[in-house]
C-alpha positions as CSV (number, residue, x, y, z in Angstrom):
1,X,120.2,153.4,80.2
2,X,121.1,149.8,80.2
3,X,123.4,148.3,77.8
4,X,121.5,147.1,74.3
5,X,123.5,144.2,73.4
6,X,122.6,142.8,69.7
7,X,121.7,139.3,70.4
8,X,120.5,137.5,73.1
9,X,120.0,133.9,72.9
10,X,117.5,131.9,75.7
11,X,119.1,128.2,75.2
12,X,122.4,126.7,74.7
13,X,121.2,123.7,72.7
14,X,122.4,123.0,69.1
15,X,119.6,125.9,67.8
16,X,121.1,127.9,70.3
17,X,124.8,127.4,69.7
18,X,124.0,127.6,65.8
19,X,122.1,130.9,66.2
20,X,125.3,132.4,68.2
21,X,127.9,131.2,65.9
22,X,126.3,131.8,62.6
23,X,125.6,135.3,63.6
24,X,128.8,135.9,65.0
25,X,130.6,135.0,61.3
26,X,127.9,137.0,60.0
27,X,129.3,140.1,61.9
28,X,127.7,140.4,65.3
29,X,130.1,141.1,68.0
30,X,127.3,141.5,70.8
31,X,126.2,137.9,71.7
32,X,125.2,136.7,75.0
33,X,123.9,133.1,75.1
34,X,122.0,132.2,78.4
35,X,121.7,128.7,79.6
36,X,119.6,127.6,82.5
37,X,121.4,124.5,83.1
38,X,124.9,123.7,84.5
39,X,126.6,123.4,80.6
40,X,124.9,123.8,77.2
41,X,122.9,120.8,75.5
42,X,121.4,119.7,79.0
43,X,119.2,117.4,76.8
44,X,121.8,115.3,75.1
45,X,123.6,115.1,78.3
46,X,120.6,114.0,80.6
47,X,118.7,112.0,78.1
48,X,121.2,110.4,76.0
49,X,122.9,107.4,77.1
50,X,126.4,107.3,77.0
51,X,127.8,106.1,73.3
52,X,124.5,106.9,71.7
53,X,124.1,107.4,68.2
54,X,123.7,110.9,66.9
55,X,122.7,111.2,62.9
56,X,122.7,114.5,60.8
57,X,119.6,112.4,59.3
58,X,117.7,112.4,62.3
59,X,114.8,108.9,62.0
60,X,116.0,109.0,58.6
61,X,114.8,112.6,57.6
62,X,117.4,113.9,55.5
63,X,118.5,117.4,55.9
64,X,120.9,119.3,54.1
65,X,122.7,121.4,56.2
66,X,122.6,125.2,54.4
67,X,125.2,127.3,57.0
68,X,128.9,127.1,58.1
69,X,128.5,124.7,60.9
70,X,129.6,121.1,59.6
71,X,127.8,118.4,61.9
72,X,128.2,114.9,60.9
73,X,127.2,111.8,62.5
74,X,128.6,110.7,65.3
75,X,128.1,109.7,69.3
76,X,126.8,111.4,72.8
77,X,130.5,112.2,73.3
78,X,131.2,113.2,70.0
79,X,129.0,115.6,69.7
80,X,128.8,117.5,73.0
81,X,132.8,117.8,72.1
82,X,132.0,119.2,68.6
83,X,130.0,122.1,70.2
84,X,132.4,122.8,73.2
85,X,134.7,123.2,69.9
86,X,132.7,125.1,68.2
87,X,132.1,127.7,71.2
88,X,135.6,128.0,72.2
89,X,136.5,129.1,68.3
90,X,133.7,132.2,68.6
91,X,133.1,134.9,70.8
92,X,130.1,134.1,72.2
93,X,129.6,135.0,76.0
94,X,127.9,131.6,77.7
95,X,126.1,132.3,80.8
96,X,125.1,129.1,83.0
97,X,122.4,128.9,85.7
98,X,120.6,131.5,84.1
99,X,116.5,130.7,84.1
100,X,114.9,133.5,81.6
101,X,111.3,133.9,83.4
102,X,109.6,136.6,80.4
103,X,110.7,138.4,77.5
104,X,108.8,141.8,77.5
105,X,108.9,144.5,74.0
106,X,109.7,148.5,75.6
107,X,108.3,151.1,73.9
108,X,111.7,151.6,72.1
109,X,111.4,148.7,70.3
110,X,114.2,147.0,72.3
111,X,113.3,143.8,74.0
112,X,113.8,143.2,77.7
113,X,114.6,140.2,78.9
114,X,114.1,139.2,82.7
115,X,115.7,136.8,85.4
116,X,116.3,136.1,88.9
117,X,117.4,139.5,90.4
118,X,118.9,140.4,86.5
119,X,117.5,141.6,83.6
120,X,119.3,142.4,80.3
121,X,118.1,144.3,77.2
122,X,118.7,143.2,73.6
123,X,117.9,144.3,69.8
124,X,117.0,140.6,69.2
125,X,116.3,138.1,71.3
126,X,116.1,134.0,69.8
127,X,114.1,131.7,72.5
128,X,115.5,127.8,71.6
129,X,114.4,126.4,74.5
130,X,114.2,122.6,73.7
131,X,110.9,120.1,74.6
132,X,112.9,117.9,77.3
133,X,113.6,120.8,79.4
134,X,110.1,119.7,80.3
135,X,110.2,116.3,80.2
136,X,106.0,114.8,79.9
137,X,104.9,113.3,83.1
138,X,101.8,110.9,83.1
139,X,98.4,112.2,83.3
140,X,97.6,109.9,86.8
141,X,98.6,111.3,89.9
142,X,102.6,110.2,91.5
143,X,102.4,109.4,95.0
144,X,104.7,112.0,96.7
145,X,106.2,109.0,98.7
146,X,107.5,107.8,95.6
147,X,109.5,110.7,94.1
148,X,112.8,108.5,94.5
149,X,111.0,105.8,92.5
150,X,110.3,107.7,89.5
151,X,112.8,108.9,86.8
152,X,113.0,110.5,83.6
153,X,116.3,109.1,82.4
154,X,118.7,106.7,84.0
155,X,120.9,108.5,86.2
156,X,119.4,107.0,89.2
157,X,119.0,103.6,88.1
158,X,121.1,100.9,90.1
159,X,122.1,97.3,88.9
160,X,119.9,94.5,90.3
161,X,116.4,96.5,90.3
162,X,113.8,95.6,88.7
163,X,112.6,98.4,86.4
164,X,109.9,99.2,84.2
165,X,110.1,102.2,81.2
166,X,107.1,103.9,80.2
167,X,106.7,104.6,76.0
168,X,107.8,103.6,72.7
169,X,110.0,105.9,71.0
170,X,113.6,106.0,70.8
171,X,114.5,106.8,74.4
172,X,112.5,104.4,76.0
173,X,113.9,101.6,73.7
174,X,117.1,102.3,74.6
175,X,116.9,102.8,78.0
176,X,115.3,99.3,78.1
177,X,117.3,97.7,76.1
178,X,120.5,99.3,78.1
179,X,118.9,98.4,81.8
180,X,117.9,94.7,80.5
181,X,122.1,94.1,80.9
182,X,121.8,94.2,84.3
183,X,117.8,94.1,85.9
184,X,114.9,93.3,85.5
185,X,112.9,95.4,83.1
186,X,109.5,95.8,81.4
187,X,108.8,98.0,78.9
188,X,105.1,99.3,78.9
189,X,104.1,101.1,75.4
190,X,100.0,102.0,74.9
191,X,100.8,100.9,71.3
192,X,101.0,96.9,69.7
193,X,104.6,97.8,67.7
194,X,107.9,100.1,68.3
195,X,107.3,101.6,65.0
196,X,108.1,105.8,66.3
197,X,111.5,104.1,66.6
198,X,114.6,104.1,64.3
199,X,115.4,101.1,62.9
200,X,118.1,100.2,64.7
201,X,116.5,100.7,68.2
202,X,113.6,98.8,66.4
203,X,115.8,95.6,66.1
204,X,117.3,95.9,69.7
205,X,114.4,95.8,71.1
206,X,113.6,92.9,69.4
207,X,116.9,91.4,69.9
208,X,116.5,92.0,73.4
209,X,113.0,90.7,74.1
210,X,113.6,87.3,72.0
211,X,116.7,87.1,74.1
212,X,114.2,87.7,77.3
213,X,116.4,90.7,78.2
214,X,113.2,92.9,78.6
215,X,109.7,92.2,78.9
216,X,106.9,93.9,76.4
217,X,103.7,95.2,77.5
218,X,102.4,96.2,74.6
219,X,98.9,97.7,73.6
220,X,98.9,98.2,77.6
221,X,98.2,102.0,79.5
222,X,98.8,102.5,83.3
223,X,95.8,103.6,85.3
224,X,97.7,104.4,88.5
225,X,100.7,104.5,90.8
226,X,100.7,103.4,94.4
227,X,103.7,103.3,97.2
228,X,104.1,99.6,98.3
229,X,105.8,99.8,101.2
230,X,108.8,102.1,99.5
231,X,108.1,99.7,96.0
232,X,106.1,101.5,92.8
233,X,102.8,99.4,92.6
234,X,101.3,100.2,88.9
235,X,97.7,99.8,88.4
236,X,97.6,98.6,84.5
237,X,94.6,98.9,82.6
238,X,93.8,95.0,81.9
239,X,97.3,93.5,83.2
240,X,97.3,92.2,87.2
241,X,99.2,95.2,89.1
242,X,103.0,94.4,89.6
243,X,105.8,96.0,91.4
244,X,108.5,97.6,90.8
245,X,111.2,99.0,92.4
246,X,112.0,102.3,89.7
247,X,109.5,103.2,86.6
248,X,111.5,105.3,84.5
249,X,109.1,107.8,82.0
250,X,110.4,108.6,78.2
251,X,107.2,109.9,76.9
252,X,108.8,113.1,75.4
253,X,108.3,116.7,76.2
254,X,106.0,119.5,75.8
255,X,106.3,123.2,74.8
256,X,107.1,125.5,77.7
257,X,103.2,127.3,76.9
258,X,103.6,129.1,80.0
259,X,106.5,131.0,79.8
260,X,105.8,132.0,75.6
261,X,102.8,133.2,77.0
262,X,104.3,135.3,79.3
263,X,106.3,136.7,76.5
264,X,103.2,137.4,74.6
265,X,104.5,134.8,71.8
266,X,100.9,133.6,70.3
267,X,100.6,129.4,69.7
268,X,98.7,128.0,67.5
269,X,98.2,123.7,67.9
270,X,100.8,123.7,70.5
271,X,103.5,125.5,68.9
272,X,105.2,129.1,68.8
273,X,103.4,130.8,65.7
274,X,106.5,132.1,63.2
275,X,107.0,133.3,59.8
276,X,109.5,132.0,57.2
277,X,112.6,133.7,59.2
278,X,111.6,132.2,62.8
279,X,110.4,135.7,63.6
280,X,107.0,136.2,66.1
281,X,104.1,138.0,66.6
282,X,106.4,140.3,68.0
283,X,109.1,142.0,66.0
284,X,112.7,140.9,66.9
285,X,112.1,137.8,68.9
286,X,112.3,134.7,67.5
287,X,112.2,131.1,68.2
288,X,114.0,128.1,66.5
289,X,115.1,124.3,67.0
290,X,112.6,121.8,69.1
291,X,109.6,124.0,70.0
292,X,109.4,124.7,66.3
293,X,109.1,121.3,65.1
294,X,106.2,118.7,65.3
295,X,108.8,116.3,66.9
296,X,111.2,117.5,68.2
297,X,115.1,115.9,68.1
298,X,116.9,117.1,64.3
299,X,120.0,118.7,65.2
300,X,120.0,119.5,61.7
301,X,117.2,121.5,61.5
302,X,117.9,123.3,64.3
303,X,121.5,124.3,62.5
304,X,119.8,125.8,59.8
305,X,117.3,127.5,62.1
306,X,120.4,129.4,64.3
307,X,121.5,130.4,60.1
308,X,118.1,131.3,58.7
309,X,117.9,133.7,61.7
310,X,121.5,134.9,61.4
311,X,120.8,136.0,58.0
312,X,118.0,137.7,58.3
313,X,119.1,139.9,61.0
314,X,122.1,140.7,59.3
315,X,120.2,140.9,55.8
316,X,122.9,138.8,54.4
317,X,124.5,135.5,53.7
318,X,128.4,134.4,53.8
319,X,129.0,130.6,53.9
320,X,132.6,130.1,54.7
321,X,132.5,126.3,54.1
């Protein structure tokens, strides 16, 4: 037979890591986390500028934090330190380039989780899977040709270009506000006001396009994309087309459907269906942090998610704090 570990967790993000070490100082020994990317919290470090501000009150929702894990504000840099602290104090075995592709219940109640040319068997199994691991993509049609053109965060943006960012929330004000430094860039957001930002961001941005460090197209949508001779031509709704030579998308991320479905976890208005301990339709897996959440982002909440869990599998509560 194979092995039955305790716990296996499907994402190394802050649910994730909380999850792993609140039920390790609860008493399980058994832990494997899995992590599909190169290093846990993929998110904060692909779509998180460098030096950006990370709250325990994330948009100014207050949380108070109910397990043994003590976040507190801080940066980027700060906080992916804080977990690879917090990972190195625990026993948790982290397992990179790992992709889970289904989770499927055996008939002895054990849960069997599958991947490339592996598959592992646990007595419960957490899926923490945040939203930008599938980052939203427009609903118009990219021109293959212009794959290079089009980005999701800034990684491949160069100084001198002249760049426009697609949305309104955080991420797309601060990537503008970041790449008005140095290029040219419009910010395009369907919406007349940058009101799904925080408050801060809010008066960058407006900082920023007083200064004529970044141009506003607001209340504007894009119709279309077309390759100009290597250049992104957008086709805007009521604005003349322009070009450009990136357009960078922060329009947020969706629920991976496909692969809860696969798993047989049932979705109601877009999100995994749970009860008051993160549990599923189907005994012994559960799901916590983004997926859970309206909006996802609250490091917080997915803290006390990776405890509420804990607990309940262990059927008991020790805050060492």
């Amino acid at each position: 037979m194979s092995h039955v570990h305790e716990l296996v967790i499907v994402g190394a993000g802050p649910a994730g890591i909380a999850t792993a070490v609140e039920s390790y100082l609860q008493g399980v020994r058994d832990i494997v986390l899995l992590e599909k990317d190169t290093d846990h919290n993929a998110t904060i470090r692909k779509y998180y500028k460098d030096n950006k501000r990370v709250d325990v009150d994330w948009k100014g929702q207050k949380v108070e934090l109910d397990g043994n894990i003590y976040f507190i504000d801080g940066t980027k840099e700060s906080t992916l330190d804080f977990f690879d602290e917090i990972l190195k104090n625990h026993s948790v075995s982290l397992k990179t380039h790992v992709e889970v592709t289904s989770i499927k219940k055996l008939e002895d109640g054990n849960l069997e989780i599958s991947m490339a040319g592996e598959t592992l068997v646990a007595q419960n199994v957490v899926v923490t899977i945040g939203r930008m691991g599938k980052p939203n993509k427009p609903s118009y049609k990219i021109p293959p040709s212009l794959k290079k053109r089009i980005a999701y965060t800034l990684d491949a943006c160069s100084e001198g270009e002249r760049v426009l960012v697609v949305g309104g929330g955080d991420s797309a004000v601060e990537y503008a506000v970041d790449l008005g430094a140095k290029n040219e860039v419009s910010i395009c957001y369907r919406r007349e006001t940058f009101r799904r930002a925080n408050p801060t961001n809010q008066d960058a941005i407006a900082d920023a396009i007083i200064n004529k460090k970044v141009e506003a197209l607001l209340g504007e949508n894009i119709e279309a994309l077309e390759d100009e001779n290597g250049s992104v031509k957008v086709i805007f709704q009521t604005l003349e087309p322009r070009i450009y030579d990136r357009v960078i998308y922060a329009i947020g991320g969706t629920t991976p459907s496909a692969f809860l479905a696969s798993s047989g976890i049932k979705e109601l208005d877009g999100k995994p269906i749970h009860d008051a301990h993160y549990e599923t339709n189907i005994k012994g897996l559960f799901v916590a942090g983004d997926i859970t959440q309206e909006r996802g982002g609250s490091i917080a909440l997915g803290l006390n998610h990776g405890y509420a869990i804990a607990c309940y599998i262990m059927g008991d509560c020790r805050v060492s704090r």
